[in-house]
N, C-alpha and C positions, 0 to 999 in steps of 0.2 A: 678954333683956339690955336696959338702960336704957338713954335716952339715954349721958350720962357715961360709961358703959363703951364705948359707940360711939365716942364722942368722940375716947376718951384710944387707944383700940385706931387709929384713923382717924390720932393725930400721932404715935404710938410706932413702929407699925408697917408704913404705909405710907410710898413713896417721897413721895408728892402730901402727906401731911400733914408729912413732914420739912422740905422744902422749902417750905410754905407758912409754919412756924413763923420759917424762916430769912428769908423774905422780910419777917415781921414784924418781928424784930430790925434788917433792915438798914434799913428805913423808923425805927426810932426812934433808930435809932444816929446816920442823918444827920441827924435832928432835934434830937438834942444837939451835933452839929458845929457845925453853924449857931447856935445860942444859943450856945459859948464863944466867947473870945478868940479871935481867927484868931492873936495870938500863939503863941499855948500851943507851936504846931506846929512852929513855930523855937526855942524858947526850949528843949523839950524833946526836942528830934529826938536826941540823943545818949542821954538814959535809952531812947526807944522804943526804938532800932537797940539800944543791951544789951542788952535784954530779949530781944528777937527772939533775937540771937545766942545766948542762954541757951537758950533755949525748942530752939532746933537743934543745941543740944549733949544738950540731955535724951533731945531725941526717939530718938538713937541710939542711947540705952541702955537707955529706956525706953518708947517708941516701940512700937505695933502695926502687923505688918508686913501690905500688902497691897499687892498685884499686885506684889509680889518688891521692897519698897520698905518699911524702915521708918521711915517720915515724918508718918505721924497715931498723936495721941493720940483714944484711942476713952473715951467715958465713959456710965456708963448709961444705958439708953434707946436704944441705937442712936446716939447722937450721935456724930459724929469732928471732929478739929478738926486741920487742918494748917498748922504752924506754917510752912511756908514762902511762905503766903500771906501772912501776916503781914511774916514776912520783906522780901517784895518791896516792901510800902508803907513801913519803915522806912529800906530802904536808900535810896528816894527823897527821905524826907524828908532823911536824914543827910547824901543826894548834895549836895540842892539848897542844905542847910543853908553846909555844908563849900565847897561851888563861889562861894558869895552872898559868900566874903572874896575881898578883889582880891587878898590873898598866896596862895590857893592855886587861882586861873585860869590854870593851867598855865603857867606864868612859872618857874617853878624846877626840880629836879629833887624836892626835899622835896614841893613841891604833887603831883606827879606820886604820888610812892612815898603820901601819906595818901590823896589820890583812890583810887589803883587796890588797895591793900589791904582800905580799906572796902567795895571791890566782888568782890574777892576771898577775904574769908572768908566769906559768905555761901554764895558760889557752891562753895568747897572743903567748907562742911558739908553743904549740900545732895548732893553728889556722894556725899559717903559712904554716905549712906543706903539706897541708891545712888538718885538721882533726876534722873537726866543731864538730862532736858527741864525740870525749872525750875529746875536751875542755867543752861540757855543764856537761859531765857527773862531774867538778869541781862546779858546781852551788849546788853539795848534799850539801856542807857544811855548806849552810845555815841551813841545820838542827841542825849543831851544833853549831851555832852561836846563834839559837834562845833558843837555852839549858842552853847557855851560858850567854844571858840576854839582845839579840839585841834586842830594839823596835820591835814591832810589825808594825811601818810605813811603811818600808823599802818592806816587804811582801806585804801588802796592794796595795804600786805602782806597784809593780812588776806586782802582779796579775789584777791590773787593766790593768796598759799598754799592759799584752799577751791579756788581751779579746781582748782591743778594734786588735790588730794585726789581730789576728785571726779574730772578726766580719769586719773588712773593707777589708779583702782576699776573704771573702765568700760574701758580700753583698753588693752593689752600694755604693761608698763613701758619694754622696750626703744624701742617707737615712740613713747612721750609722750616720749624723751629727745633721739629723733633730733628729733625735731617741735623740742624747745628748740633744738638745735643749728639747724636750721632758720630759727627765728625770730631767734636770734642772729645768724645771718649775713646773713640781709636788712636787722638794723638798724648791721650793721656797713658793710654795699655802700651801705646809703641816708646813712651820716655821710660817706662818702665825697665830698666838694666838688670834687675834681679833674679826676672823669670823670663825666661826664654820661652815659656808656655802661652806668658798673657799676650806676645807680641804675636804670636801664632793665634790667637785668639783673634787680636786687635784687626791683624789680614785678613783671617777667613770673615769676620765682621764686616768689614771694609768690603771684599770683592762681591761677597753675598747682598750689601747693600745695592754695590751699582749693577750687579746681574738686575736684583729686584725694581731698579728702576728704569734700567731701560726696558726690561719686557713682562716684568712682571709687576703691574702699578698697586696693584688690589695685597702684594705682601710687602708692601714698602711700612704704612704705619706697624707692623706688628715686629719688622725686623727692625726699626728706630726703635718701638719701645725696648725692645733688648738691649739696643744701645745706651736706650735712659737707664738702664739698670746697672752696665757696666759705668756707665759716668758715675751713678755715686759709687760705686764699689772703686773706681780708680780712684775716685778722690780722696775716698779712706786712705787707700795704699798709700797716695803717693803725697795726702800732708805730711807726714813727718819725715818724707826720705826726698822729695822732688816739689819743693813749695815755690818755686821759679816756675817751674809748669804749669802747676795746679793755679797759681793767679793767674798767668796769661790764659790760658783756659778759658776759668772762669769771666773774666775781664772782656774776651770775645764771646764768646758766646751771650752774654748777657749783651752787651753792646749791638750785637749783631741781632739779636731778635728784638731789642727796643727798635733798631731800624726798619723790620719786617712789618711790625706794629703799628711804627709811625708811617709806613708807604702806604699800607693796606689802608688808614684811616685818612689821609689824606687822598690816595687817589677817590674813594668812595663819598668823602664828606667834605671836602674843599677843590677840587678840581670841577671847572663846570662842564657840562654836558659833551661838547663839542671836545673840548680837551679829553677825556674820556674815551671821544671816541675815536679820535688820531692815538693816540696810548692801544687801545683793542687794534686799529688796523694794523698797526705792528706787532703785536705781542699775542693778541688772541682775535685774530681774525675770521673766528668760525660764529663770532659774538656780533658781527657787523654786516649791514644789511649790503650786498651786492650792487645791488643800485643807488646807492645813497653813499655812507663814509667810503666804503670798499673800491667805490668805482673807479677811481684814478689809477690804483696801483693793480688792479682785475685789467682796466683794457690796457694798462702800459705792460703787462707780463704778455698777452695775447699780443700786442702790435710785434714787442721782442722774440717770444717763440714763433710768430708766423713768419718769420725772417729766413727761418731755416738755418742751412750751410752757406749757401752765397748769398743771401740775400734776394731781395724785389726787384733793384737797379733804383739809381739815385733818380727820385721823385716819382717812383713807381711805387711807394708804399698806398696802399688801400686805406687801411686804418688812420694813418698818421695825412692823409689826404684828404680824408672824409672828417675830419677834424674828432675823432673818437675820440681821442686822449687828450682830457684837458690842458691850457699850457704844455704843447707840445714842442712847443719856440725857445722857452725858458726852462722852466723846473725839471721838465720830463723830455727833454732834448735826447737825452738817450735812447729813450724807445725809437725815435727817428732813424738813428745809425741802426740800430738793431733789424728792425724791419726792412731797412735798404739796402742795406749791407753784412746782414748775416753773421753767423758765427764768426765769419770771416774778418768778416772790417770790423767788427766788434772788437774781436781780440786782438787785431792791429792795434785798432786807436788804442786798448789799454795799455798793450804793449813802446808806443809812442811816447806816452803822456808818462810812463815809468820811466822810459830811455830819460826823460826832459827832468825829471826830479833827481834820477841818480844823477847827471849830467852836474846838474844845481848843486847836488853834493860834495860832488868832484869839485868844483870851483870854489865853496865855502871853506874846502882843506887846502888849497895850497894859496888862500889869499896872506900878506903881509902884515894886514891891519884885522886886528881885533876886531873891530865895527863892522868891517865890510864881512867878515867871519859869520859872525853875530846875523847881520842882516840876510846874509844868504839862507840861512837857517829856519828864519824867523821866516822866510818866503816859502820853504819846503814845506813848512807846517803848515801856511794857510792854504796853499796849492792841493796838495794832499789832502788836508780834512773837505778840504770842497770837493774833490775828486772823489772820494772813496766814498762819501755821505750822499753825492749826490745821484751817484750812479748804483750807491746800496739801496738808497730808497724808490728808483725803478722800479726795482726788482725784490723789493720788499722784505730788505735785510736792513734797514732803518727806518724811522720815522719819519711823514714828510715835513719837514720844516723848510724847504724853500730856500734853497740856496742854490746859486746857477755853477754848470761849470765852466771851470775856466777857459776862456777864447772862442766856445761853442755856442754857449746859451745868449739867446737877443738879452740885449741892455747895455745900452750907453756906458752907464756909470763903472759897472762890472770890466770893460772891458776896457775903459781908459785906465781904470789905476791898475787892474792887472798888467796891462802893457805899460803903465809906470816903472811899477815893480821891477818889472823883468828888465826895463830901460834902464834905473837905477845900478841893478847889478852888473847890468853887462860896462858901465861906466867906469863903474867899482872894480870891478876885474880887470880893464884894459890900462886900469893907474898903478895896478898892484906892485907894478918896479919904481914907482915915483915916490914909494911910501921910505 
């Protein structure tokens, strides 16, 4: 066999030649970023975001399915191309484009309904396909939103509704309810201005709860029910002298346990099986069979703790050699550095990859243009929720949903628009005295 059949056999059909062809594309792709207009990017950010939004309408129908997901177009040669990669860099541009007019920096309710549409059709085509992890991976841009000057409420529910999610998957519904009634009535005892006794009440309630819950699990229900006793007793007190508390009170607590209600009945009576048990290997893991859901995030913790302090040496990992850890290439690329590289190069790369986002931040604050402001932003968020999600769910501090990280993990698509992205900015930044 000749050279040239070596060659062509070397990029068609190995991983290393796929990948390196891809690595060449994204090198000349940023090379044409940088020669055009850094207009282009604003002026056209509406045709991209169609196109995108075409491309994830097609994919549904015509679309080649893999890992139970049909979201890439496959084309000769081994090549695939997934459109929702694309996606993510369009709706940024669209965000930053759309945020860059003073009418719609959330000042109205219109600004609100074009904002959060354009980031929710996206997010409801991706779903379909079904690719639940990089429809969430469009939730980064709340970071830019808050950049941008959304309320701080909107955060606040958010982060309230995931605890209680997350606390009524891990703990008895009935006790995450009393627990509300609980918390309700010590903030009912502490608006209390009258008696300086009942707020000393409401404390030693309060600290005596969470002694009893971090170490004593077995007096939790009986010091909540003390608490349902003090809730109606505050509520007497405080109708007729504190009726602004006594409804927000009521108003959460009631809310919040119809959502305990509704998770507990949906995770058990509409989620199917498999979903179920991606939900337990996160949340209750003692539920799920070691060889079976468990096994991905069991050998990717063992490939990462056998890494040590320095590491294996680079291609000396055992585990990650012997092909242990599923998607070791992609999804689970982390365990790779962990085990080769150690505590060591472990905490470097995190350390790197923070320097690269502060770095990103630095440059979103002293641009000239709004948009290019906007869009650095908008990049921080999706770099970041890939980063932390991807490398939380290793190590079994998130659920796996399948999202690569940025510039490390194999895939074509991933790493052309990510090297878009970054092409775009660094564009954007070097026009920033032309504006």
């Amino acid at each position: 066999m000749n050279y040239p059949d070596n060659l062509v056999d070397f990029i068609l059909h190995t991983s290393v030649g796929k990948q390196t062809i891809w690595i060449g594309i994204s090198f000349i792709t940023i090379f044409i970023i940088l020669i055009l207009d850094w207009r282009i990017w604003d002026t056209f950010a509406y045709p991209i975001y169609g196109v995108s939004m075409i491309m994830l309408f097609l994919v549904l129908f015509i679309g080649t399915e893999i890992n139970g997901a049909a979201s890439w177009f496959v084309f000769p040669g081994g090549f695939s191309f997934q459109p929702s990669e694309f996606a993510k860099f369009a709706t940024a541009l669209v965000l930053a484009s759309t945020l860059s007019n003073p009418e719609n920096n959330f000042r109205s309710n219109s600004s609100y309904l074009i904002v959060f549409s354009l980031l929710a059709i996206p997010m409801v085509l991706i779903f379909l396909q079904p690719d639940a992890g990089s429809a969430l991976v469009f939730m980064s841009f709340f970071i830019l939103f808050y950049r941008v000057g959304l309320s701080n409420t909107p955060y606040v529910i958010v982060a309230w509704i995931s605890s209680l999610f997350i606390i009524s998957l891990i703990f008895d519904k009935i006790a995450v309810i009393l627990l509300l009634l609980f918390l309700g009535t010590t903030f009912l005892i502490l608006n209390q201005k009258r008696e300086i006794l009942f707020k000393q009440i409401g404390m030693g309630v309060l600290i005596s709860g969470i002694i009893a819950i971090w170490y004593f699990d077995v007096l939790l229900y009986g010091l909540i029910g003390l608490g349902l006793i003090f809730f109606i007793i505050a509520i007497i007190e405080l109708r007729t002298r504190n009726e602004r508390a006594t409804f927000f009170t009521l108003i959460s607590v009631g809310l919040s346990s119809f959502i305990v209600f509704v998770t507990s009945y949906a995770f058990n009576n509409l989620l199917r099986s498999h979903q179920q048990e991606r939900i337990n290997v996160w949340l209750n893991p003692s539920k799920c069979d070691p060889r079976g859901s468990l096994y991905n995030v069991l050998q990717s913790k063992l490939a990462i703790g056998s890494g040590g302090f320095q590491g294996k040496g680079f291609l000396e990992g055992i585990m990650t050699k012997l092909n242990y850890v599923p998607e070791q290439s992609t999804d689970f690329i982390f365990c790779t550095i962990g085990e080769e590289q150690g505590f060591v190069g472990s905490a470097a790369f995190i350390i790197i990859f923070m320097l690269l986002l502060i770095r990103i931040t630095l440059l979103a604050e002293r641009q000239k243009s709004i948009f290019a402001r906007n869009y650095a932003y908008a990049l921080v968020g999706i770099l970041f929720i890939h980063f932390v999600v991807n490398i939380g769910m290793t190590i079994g501090l998130f659920p796996i949903i399948g999202i690569p990280l940025p510039f490390i993990s194999k895939g074509g698509s991933s790493l052309l628009f990510f090297s878009i992205m970054i092409g775009v900015l660094l564009k954007l930044d070097s026009s920033r005295y032309a504006i």
